[in-house]
N, C-alpha and C positions, 0 to 999 in steps of 0.2 A: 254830509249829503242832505240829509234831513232839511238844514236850514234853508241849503237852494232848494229844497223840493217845496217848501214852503213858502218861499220869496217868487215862488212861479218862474223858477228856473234864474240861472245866471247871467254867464255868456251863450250859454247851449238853453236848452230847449227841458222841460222837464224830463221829459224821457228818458235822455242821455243822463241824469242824476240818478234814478231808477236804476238805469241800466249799471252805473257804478258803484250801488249799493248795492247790487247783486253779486256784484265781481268781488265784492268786500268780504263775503260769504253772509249779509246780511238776506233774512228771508223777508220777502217780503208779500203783505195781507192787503187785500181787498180790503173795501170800508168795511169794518165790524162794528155790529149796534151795539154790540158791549165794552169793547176797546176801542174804538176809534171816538177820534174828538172831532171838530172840525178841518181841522190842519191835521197835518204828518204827525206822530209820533213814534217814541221809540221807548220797547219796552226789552232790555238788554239788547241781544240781537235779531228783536224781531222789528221788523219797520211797517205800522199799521199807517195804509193811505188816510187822507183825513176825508170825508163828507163831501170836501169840494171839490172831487175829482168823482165824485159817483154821479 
């Protein structure tokens, strides 16, 4: 999921990728000044947005 949230979405839309990394039981964080990068990452099951979406 991570990678279309980073690719700016697939065939759907970001959101919808979000939206199925939530149903995955992934949590997922706002940009954090301490964990996040630019882009999405993923730190086990947690999914920190990246910069570019704040």
């Amino acid at each position: 999921m991570v990678s279309a949230i980073n690719n700016g979405g697939g065939f759907y839309r970001t959101e919808v990728y979000v939206h199925e990394a939530k149903m995955a039981s992934a949590k997922i964080h706002n940009p954090c000044v301490n964990l996040s990068e630019f882009q999405t990452t993923v730190y086990g099951t947690d999914v920190y947005l990246g910069f570019i979406y704040s």
